[in-house]
N, C-alpha and C positions, 0 to 999 in steps of 0.2 A: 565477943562475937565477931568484930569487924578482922581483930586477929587471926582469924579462924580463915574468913575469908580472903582476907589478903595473901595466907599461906597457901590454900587451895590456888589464889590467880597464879601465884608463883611458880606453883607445881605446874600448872595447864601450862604458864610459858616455856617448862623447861622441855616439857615435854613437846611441845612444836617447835622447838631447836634442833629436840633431838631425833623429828622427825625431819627437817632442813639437814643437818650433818648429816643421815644418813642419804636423805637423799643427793646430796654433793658427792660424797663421795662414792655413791652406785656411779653416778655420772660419770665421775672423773674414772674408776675403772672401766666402765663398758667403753668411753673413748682409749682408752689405754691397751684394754683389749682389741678395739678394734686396728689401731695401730701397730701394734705389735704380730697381729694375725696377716698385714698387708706388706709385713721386712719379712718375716720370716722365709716364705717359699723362695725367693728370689738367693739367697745365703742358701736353701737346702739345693736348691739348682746348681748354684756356683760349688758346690761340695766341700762349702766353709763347716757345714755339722753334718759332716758325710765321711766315712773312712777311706774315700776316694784320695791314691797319692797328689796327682794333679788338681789343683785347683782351679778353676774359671769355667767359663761357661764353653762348651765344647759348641765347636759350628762348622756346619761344610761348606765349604769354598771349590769349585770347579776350576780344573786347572790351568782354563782361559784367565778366569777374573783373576786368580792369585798372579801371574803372566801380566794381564796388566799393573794390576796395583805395583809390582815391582818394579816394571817400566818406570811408571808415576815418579816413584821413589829416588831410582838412576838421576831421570830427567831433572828434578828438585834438587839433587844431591850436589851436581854440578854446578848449581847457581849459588851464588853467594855475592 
C-alpha cells in the first residue's frame, strides 16, 4: 500500500517539474521573442533583409550643414 503511494507522490512531483520546465522555458521564449522583435526593424530600415543595393540608413542633410561639417573636417584635418 505505502508503494502504491509513494509512486503516486512521484508521479505528482514529476508532473509539477514538468509544469516548472514548461513554464521556463514559455519565459525564456516570450523574452527571446520579445528581443528579437526589438533588432529586427532597425536591420529591415538599414536594408540588411531588404533587396535594397545600398545598405545603411538613408538621411537628409541640407547643404548648409553638409558645408559645415566639411569645414569641421578641413579645420581638424590640419592639426596634428
Amino acid at each position: 500500500m505505502s508503494h502504491e503511494l509513494s509512486a503516486m507522490s512521484y508521479k505528482g512531483e514529476a508532473i509539477q517539474m514538468d509544469k516548472t520546465l514548461i513554464t521556463v522555458i514559455l519565459i525564456v521564449v516570450l523574452f527571446t521573442g520579445f528581443l528579437i522583435g526589438f533588432s529586427i526593424p532597425p536591420y529591415i530600415q538599414a536594408g540588411v533583409f531588404s533587396g535594397r543595393k545600398e545598405k545603411g540608413v538613408e538621411s537628409q542633410i541640407d547643404k548648409d550643414l553638409e558645408k559645415h561639417y566639411k569645414d569641421l573636417f578641413k579645420e581638424n584635418s590640419g592639426k596634428e
